[in-house]
Backbone as JSON, one array per atom type, in Angstrom:
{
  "sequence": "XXXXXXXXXXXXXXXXXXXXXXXXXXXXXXXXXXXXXXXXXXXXXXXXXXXXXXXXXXXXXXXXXXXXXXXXXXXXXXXXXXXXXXXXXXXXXXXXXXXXXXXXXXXXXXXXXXXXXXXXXXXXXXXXXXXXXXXXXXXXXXXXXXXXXXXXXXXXXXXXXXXXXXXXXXXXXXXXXXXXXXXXXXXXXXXXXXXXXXXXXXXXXXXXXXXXXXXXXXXXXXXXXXXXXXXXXXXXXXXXXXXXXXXXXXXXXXXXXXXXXXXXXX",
  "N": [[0.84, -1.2, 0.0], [0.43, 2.4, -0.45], [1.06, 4.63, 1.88], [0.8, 7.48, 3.87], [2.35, 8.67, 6.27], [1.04, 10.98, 8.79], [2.65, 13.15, 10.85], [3.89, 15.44, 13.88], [6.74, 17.19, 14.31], [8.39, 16.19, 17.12], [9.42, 15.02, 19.77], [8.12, 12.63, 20.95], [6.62, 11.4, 19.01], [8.62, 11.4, 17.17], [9.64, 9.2, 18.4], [7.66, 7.26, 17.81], [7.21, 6.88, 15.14], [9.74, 5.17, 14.85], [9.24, 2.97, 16.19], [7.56, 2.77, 14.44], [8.34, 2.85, 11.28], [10.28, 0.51, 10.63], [9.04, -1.76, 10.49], [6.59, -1.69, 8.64], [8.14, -2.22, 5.67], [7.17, -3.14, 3.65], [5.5, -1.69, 2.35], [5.03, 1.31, 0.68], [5.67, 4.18, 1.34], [5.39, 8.04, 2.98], [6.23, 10.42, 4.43], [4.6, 13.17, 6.27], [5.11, 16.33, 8.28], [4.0, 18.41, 10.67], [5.1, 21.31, 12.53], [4.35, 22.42, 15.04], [1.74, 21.51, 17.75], [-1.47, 22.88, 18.3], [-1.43, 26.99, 18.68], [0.35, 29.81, 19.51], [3.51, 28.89, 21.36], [3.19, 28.04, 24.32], [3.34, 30.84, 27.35], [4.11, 29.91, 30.11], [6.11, 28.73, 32.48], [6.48, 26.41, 32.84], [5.4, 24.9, 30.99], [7.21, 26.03, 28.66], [9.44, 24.72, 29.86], [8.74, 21.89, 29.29], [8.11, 22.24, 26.71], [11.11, 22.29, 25.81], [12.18, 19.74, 26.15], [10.52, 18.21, 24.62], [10.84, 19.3, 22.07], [12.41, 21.49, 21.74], [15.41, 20.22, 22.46], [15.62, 17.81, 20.82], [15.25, 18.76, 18.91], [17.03, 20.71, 18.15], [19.29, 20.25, 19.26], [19.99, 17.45, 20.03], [19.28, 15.82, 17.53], [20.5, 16.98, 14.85], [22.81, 16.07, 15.09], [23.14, 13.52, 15.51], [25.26, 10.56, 15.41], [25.44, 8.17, 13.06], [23.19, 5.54, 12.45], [24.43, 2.63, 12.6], [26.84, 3.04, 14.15], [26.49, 2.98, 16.68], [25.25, 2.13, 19.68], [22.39, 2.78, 20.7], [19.74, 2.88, 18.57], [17.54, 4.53, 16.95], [16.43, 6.53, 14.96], [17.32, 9.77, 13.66], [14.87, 12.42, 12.5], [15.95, 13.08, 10.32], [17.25, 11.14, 9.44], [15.52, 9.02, 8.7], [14.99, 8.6, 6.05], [15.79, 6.41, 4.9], [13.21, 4.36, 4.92], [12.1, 5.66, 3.25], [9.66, 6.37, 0.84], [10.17, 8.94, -0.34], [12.0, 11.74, 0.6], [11.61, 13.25, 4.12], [8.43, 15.39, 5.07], [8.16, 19.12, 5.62], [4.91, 20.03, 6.86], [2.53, 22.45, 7.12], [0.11, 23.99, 6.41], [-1.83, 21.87, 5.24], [-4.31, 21.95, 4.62], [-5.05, 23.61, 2.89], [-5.39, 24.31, -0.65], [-3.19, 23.9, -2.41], [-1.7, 22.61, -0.21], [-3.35, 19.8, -0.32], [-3.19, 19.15, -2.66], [-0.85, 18.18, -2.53], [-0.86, 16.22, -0.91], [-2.66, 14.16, -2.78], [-1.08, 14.03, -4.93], [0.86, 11.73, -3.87], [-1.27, 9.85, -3.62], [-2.61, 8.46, -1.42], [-3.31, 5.11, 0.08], [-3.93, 4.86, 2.45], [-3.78, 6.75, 5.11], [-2.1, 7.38, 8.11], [-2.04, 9.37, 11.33], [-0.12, 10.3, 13.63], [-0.21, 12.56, 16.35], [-0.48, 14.91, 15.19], [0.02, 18.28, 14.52], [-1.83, 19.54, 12.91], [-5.78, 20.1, 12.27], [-7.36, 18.13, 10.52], [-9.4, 18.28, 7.38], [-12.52, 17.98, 5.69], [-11.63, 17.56, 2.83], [-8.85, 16.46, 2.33], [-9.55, 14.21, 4.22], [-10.72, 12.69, 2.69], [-9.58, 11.67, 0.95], [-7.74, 8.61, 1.01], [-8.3, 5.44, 0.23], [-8.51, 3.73, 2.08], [-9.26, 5.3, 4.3], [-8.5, 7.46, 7.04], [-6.7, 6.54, 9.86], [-6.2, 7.63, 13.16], [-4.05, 7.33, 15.81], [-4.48, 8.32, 19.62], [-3.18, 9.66, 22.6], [-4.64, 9.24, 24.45], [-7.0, 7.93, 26.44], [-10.44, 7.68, 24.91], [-13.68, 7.86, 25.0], [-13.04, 9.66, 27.07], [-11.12, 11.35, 27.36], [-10.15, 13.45, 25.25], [-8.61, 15.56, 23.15], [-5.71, 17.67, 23.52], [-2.4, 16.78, 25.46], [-4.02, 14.73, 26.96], [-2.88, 12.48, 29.03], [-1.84, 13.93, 30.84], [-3.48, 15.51, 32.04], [-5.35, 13.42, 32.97], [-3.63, 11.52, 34.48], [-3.63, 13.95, 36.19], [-5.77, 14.08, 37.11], [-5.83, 11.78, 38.83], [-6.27, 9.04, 37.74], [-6.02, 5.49, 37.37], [-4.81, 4.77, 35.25], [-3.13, 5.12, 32.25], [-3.79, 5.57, 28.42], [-3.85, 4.85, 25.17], [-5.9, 5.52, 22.3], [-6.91, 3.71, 19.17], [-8.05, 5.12, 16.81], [-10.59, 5.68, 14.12], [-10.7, 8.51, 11.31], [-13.33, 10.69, 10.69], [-14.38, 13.01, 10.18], [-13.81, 16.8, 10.33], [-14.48, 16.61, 13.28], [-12.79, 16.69, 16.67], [-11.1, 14.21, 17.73], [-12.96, 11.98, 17.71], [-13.73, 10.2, 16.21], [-15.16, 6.36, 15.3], [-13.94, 4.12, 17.18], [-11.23, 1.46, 17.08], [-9.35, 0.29, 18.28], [-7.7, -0.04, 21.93], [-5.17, 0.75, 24.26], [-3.51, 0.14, 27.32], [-1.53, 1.48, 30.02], [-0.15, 1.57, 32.89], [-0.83, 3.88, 35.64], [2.98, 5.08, 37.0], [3.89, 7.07, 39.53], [6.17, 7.53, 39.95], [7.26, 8.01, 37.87], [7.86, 10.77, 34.92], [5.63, 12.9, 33.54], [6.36, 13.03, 30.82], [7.86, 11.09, 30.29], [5.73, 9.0, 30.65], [4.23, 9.5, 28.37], [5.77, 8.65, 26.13], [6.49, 5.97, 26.58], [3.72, 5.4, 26.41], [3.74, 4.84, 23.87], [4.67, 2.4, 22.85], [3.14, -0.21, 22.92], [1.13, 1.18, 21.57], [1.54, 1.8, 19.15], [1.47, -1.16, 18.2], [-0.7, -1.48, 18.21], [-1.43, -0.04, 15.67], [-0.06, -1.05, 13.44], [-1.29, -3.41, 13.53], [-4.15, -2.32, 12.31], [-2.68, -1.83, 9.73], [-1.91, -4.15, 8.78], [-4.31, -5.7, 8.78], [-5.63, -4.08, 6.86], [-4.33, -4.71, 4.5], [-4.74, -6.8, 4.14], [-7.18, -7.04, 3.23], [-9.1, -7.2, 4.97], [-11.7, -5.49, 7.27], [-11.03, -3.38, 9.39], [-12.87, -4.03, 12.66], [-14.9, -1.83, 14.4], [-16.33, 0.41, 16.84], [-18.58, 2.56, 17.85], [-18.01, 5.78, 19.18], [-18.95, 6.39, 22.67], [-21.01, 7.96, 24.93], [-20.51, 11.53, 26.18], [-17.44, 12.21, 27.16], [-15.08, 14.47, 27.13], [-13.06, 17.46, 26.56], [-9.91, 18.35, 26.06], [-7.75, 20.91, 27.3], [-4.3, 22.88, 26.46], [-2.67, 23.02, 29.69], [-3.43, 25.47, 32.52], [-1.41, 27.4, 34.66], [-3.11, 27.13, 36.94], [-3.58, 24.39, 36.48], [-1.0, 23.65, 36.61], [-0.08, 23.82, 38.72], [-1.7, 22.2, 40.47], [-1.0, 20.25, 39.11], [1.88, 19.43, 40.5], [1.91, 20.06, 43.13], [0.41, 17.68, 43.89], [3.13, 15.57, 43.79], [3.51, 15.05, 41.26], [5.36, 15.11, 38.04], [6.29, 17.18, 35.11], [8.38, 16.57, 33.71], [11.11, 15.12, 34.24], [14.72, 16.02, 34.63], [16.74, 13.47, 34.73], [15.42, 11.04, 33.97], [14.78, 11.51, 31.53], [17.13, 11.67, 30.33], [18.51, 9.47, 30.57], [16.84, 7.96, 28.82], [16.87, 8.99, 26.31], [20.11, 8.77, 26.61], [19.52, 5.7, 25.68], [18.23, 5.18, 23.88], [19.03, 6.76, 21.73], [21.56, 6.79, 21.78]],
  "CA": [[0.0, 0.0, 0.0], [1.01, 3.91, -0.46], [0.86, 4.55, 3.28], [1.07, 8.53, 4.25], [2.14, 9.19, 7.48], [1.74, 12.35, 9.17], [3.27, 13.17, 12.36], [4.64, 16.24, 14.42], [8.17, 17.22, 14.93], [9.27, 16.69, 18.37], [10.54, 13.91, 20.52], [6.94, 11.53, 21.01], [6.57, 11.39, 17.62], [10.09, 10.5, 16.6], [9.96, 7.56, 19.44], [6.02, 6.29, 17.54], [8.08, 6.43, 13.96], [11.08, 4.64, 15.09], [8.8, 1.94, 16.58], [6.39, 1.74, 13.33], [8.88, 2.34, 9.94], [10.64, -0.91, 9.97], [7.58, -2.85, 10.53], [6.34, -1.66, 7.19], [9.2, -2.25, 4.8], [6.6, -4.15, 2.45], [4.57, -0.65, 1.54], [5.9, 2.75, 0.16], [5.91, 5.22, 3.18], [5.85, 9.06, 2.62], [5.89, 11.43, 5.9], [4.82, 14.66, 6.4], [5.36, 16.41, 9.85], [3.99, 19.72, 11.41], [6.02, 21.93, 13.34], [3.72, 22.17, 16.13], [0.1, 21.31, 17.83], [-1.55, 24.29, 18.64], [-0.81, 27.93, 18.23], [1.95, 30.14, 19.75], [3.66, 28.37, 22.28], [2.34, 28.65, 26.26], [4.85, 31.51, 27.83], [4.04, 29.54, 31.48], [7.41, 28.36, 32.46], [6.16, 24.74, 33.15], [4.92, 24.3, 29.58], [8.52, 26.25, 28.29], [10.03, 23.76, 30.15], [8.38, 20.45, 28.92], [8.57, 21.93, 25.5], [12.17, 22.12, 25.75], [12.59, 18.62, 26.07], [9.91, 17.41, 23.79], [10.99, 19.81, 20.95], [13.84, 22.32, 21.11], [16.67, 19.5, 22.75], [15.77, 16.93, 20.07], [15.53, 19.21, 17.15], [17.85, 21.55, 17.65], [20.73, 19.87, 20.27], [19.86, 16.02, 19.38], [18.81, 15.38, 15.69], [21.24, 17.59, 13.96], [24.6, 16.2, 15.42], [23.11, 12.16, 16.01], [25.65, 9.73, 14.29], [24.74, 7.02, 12.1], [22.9, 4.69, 13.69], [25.24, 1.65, 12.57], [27.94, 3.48, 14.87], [26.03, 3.63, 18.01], [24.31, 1.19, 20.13], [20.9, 3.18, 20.14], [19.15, 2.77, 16.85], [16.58, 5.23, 16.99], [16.8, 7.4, 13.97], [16.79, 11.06, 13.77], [14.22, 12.65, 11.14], [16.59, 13.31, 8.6], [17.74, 9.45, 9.2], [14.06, 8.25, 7.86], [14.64, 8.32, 4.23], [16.18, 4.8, 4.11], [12.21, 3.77, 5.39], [11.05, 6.08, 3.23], [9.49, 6.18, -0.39], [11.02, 10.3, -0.68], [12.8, 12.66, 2.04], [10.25, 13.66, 5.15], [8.22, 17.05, 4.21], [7.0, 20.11, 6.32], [3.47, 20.55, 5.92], [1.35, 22.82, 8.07], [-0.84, 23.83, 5.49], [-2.47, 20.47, 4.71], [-6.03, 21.75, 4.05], [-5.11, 24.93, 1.76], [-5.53, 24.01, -1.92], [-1.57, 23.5, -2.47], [-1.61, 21.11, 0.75], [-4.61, 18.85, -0.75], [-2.52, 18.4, -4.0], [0.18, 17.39, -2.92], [-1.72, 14.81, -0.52], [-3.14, 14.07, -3.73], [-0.39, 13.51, -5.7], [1.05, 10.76, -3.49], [-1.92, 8.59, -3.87], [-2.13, 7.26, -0.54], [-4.1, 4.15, 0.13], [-4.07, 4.9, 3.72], [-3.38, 7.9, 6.13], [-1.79, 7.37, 9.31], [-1.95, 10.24, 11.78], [0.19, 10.69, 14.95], [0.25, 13.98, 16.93], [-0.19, 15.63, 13.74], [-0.86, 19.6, 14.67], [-3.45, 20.53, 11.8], [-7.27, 19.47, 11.82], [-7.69, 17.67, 8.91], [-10.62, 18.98, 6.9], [-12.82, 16.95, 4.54], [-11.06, 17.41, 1.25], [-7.99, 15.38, 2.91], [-10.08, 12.84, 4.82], [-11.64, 11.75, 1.54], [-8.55, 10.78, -0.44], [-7.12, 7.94, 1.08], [-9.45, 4.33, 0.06], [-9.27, 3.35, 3.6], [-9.58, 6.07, 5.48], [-7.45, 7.94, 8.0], [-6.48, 6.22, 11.47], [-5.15, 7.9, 14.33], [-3.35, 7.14, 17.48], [-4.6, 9.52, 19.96], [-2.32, 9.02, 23.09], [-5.66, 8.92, 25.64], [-8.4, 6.99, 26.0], [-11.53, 8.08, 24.85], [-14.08, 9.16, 24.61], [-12.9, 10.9, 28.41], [-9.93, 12.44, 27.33], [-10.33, 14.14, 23.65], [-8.25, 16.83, 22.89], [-4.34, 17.46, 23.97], [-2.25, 16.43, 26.91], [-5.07, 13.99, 27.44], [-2.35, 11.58, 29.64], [-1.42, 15.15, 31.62], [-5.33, 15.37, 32.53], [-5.61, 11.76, 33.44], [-2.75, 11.95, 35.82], [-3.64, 15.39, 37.36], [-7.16, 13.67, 38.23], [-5.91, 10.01, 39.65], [-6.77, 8.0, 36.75], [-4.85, 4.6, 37.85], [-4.39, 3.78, 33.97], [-3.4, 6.04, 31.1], [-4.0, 4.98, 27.31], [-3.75, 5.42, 23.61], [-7.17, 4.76, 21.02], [-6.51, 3.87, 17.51], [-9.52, 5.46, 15.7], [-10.67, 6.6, 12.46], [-10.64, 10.28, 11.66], [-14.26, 10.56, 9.37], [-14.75, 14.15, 10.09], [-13.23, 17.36, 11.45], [-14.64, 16.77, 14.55], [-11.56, 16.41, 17.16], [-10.88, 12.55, 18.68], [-14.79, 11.5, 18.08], [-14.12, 8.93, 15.3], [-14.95, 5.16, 15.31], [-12.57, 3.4, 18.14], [-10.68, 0.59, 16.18], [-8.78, -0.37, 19.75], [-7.53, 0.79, 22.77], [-4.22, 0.41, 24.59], [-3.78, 0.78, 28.67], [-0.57, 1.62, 30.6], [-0.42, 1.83, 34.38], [0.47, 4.98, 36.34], [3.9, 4.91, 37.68], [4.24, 8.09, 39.89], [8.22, 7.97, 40.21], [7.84, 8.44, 36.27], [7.31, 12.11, 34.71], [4.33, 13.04, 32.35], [6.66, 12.7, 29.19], [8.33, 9.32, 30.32], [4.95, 8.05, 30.72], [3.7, 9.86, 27.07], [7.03, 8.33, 25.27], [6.25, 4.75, 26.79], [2.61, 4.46, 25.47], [3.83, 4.31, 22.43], [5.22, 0.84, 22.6], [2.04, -0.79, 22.59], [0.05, 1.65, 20.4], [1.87, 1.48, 17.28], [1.24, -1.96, 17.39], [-2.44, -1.59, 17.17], [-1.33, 0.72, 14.3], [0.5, -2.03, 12.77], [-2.17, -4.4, 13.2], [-4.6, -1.9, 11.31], [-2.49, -1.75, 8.56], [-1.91, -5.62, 8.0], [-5.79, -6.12, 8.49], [-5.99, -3.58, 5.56], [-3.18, -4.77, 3.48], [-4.77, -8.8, 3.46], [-8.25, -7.03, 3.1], [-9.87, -7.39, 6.28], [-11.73, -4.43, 7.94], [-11.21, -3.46, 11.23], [-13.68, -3.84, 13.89], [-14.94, -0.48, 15.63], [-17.29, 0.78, 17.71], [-18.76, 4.14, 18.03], [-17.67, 6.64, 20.92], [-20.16, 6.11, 23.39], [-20.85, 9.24, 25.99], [-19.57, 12.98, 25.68], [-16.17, 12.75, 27.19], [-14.98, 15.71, 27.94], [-12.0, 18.01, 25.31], [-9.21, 19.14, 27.31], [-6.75, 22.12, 25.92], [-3.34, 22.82, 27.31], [-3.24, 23.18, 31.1], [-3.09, 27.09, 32.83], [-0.75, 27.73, 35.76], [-3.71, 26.71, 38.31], [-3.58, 22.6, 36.66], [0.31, 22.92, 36.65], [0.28, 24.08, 40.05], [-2.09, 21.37, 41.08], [0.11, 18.67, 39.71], [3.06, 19.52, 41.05], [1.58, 19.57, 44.44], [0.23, 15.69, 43.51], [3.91, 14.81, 43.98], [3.86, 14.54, 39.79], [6.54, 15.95, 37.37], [5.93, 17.11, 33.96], [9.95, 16.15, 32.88], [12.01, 13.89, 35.03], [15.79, 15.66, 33.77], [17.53, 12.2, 34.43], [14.56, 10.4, 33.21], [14.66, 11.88, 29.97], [18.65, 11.94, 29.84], [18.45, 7.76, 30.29], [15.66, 7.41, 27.55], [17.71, 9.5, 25.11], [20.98, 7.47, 25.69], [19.72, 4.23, 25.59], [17.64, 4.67, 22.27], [19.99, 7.49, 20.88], [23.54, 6.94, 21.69]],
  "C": [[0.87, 1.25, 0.0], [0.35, 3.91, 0.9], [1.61, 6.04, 3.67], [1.11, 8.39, 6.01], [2.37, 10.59, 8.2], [1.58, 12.16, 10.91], [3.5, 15.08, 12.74], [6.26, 16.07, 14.5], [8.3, 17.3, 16.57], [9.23, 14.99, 18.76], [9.48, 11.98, 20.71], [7.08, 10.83, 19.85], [7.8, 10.65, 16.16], [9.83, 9.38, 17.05], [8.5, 6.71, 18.09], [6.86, 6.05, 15.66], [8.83, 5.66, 13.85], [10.29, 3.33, 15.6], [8.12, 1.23, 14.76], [7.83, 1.27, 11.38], [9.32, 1.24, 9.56], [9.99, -1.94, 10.39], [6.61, -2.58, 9.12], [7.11, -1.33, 6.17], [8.35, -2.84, 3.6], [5.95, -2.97, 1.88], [5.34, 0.74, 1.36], [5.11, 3.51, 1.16], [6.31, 6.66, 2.35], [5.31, 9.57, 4.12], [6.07, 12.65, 5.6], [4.91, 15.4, 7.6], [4.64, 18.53, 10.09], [4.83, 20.12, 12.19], [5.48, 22.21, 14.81], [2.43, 22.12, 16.52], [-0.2, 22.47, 18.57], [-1.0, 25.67, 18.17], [0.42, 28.39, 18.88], [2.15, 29.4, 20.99], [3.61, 29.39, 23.9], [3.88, 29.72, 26.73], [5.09, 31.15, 29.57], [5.39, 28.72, 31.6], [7.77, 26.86, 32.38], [6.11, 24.1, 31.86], [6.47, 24.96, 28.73], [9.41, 24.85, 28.62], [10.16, 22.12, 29.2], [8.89, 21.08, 27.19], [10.17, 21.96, 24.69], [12.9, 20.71, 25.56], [12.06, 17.9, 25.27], [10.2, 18.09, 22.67], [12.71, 20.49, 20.6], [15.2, 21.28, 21.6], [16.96, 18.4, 21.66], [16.1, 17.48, 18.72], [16.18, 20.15, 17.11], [19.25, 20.94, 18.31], [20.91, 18.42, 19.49], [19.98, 15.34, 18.28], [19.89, 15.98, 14.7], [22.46, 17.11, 13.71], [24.32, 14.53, 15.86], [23.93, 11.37, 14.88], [25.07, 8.58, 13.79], [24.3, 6.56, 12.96], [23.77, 3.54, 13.44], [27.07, 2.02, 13.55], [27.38, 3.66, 15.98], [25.2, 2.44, 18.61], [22.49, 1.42, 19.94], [20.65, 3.48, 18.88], [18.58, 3.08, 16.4], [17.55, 6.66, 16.35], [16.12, 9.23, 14.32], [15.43, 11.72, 12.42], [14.0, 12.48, 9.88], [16.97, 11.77, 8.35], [16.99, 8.86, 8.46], [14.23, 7.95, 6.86], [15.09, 7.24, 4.12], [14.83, 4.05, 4.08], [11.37, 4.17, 4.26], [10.89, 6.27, 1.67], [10.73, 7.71, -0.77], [11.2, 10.75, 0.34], [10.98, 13.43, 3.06], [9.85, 15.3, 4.75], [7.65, 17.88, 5.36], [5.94, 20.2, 5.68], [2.65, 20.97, 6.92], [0.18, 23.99, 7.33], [-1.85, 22.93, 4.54], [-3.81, 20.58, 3.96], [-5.95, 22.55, 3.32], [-5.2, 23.52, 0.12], [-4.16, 22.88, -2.24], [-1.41, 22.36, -2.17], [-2.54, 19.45, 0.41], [-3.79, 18.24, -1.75], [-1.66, 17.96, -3.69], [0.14, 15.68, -1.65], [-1.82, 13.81, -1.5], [-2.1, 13.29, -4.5], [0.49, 12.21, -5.14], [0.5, 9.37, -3.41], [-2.08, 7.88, -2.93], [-3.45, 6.23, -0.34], [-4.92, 4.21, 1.49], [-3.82, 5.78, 4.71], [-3.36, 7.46, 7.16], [-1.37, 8.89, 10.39], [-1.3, 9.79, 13.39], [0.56, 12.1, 15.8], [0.58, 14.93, 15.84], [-0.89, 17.13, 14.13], [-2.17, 20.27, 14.13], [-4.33, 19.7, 12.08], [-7.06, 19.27, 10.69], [-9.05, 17.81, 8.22], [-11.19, 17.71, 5.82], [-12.21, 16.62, 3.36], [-9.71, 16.61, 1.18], [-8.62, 14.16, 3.48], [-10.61, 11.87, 3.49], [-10.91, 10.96, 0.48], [-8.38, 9.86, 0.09], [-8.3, 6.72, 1.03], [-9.67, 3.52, 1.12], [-8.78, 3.93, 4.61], [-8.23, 6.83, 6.19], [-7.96, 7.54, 9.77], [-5.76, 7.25, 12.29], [-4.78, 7.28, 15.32], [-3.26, 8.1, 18.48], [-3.57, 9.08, 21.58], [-3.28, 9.48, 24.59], [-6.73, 8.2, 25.23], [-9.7, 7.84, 25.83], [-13.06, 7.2, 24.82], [-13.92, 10.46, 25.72], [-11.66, 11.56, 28.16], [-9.04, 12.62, 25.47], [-9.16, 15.0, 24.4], [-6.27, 16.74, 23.38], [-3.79, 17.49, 25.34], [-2.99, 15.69, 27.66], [-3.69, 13.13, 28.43], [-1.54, 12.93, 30.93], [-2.69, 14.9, 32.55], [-5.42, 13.86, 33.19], [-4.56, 11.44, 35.05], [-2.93, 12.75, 36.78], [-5.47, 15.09, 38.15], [-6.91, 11.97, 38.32], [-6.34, 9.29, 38.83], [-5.37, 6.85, 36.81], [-3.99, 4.14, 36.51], [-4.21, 5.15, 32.82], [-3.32, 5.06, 29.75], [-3.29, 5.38, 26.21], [-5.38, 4.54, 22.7], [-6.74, 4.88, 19.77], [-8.17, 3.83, 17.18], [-9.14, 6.11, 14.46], [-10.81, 8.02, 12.56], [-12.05, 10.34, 10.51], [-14.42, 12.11, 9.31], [-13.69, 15.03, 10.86], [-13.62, 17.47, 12.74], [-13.44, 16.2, 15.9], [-11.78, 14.88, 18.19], [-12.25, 12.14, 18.55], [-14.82, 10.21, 16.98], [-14.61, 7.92, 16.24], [-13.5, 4.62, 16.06], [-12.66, 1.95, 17.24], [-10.57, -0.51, 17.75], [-8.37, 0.55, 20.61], [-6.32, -0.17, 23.9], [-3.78, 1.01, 26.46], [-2.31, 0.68, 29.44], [-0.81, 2.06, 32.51], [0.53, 2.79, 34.93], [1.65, 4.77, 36.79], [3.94, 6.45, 38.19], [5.51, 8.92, 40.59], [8.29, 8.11, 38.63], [6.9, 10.19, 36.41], [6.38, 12.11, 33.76], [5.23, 12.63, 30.85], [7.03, 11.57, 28.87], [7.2, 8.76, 29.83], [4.21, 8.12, 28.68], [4.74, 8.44, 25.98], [6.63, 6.62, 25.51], [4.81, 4.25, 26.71], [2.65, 3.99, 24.07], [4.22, 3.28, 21.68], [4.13, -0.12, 22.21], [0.84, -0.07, 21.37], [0.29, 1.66, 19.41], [1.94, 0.2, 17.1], [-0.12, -1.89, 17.06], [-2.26, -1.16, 15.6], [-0.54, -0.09, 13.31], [-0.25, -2.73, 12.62], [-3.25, -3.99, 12.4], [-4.18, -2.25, 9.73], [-2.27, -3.41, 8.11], [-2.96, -5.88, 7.72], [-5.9, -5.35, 6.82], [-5.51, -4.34, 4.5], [-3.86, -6.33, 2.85], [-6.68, -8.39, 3.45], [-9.75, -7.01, 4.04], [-9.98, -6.14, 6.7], [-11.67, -4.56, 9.16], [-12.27, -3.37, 11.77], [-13.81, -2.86, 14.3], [-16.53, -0.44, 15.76], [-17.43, 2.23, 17.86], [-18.63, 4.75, 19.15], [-19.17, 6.81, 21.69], [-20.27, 7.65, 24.42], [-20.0, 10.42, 25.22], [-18.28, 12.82, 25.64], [-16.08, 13.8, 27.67], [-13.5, 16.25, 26.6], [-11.56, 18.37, 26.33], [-8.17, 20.22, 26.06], [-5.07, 22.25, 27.01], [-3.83, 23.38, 28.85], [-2.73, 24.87, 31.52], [-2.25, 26.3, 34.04], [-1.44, 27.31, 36.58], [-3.45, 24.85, 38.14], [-1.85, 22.76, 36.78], [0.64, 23.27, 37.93], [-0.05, 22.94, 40.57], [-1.55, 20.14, 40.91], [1.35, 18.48, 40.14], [2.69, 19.35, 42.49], [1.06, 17.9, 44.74], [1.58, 15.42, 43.85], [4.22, 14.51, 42.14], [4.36, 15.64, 38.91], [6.1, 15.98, 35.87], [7.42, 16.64, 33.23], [10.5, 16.02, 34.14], [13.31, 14.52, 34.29], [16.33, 14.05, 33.71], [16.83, 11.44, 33.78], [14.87, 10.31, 31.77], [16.32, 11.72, 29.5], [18.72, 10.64, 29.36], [17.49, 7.37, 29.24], [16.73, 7.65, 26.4], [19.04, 8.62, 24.97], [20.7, 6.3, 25.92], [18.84, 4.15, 24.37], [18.44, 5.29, 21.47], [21.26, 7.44, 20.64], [23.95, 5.49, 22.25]]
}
């Protein structure tokens, strides 16, 4: 299959790539990546912080200066590394729904759209190209925790289990598709919010693997419609990052994050 994947640039996103590309070596792979979810970034020092580690250390300290991976024990590719996975070189695209962005959707032909932490709403005139559909991997469970930082929210109200749902995307309506599956991780509260983000992704890109084989040998997936409201969450203000810090819970673990990086990166 032609198999689009779009993603975000920053550090999650790398880890959910690096798990899925060489699990589909049998289909032509093109990635496109946003630069970020949401608009200008939060100026609260908490959210500076985290996005320091989930964005500016990987893509500007990390990714630029990572050697081969056949010279390094960790094997977890940088961005620019992808193209051996990949049909052509990875593309910015945060214009996806303008005219421009549609065509060149378009001109790839994909069979299948895979979405992870992809910043833009995707609008109808994208949802409609691909002949089966666009999946996501949202990295909470729903239908109670739509929207972003859903595994932030889940934590900052005692939820013993955080998730990931692989659903369809049928409309712009945000996280409300058809649930495919659903993937469950158990709090650890000596880990930090990004550890725990970075380590759902072990299990959820296989659902997202198991989508795409069901497709590939013809078989549809199984889903079920989102049952109940839920609830949309948006980034958190200064009063939720106050309140989880008093929980005893960390939005970035430095050593945490130092030991992730060299044992997949270096």
């Amino acid at each position: 299959m032609n198999i689009l994947i779009l993603a975000n640039r920053d550090l999650a996103s790398n880890v959910a790539l690096n798990l899925l590309l060489p699990n589909l070596a049998q289909h032509s792979l093109s990635l496109m990546l946003s630069s970020r979810v949401g608009g200008a970034p939060s100026p609260l020092a908490g959210m500076r912080r985290l996005k320091f580690f989930e964005q500016d250390l990987p893509n500007r300290l990390l990714f630029p200066h990572l050697p081969a991976p056949e010279t390094r024990p960790g094997k977890y590719l940088s961005f620019g590394q992808m193209h051996r996975h990949l049909a052509g070189p990875a593309e910015d695209l945060n214009d996806i729904n303008t005219e421009q962005g549609v065509e060149k959707v378009r001109a790839l032909a994909p069979d299948l759209i895979l979405s992870i932490r992809y910043g833009v709403i995707l609008k109808e005139a994208v949802i409609a190209l691909p002949r089966f559909g666009v999946v996501n991997l949202h990295s909470g469970l729903l239908p109670a925790y739509r929207g972003v930082m859903a595994s932030f929210w889940a934590m900052l109200n005692g939820e013993p289990q955080l998730g990931t749902t692989c659903h369809y995307i049928q409309d712009p309506a945000i996280d409300a598709g058809d649930i495919i599956s659903c993937t469950y991780l158990p709090v650890d509260r000596e880990k930090c919010y990004l550890l725990h983000v970075l380590e759902l992704y072990r299990e959820g890109c296989q659902e997202l693997l198991k989508v795409v084989d069901m497709l590939a040998t013809g078989t549809c997936p199984v889903t079920r419609p989102q049952s109940g409201k839920g609830q949309y969450f948006s980034f958190p203000d200064q009063q939720a990052l106050d309140r989880f810090a008093a929980g005893t819970l960390q939005l970035v673990d430095e050593q945490q994050m130092l030991d992730f990086l060299q044992q997949h990166y270096y």
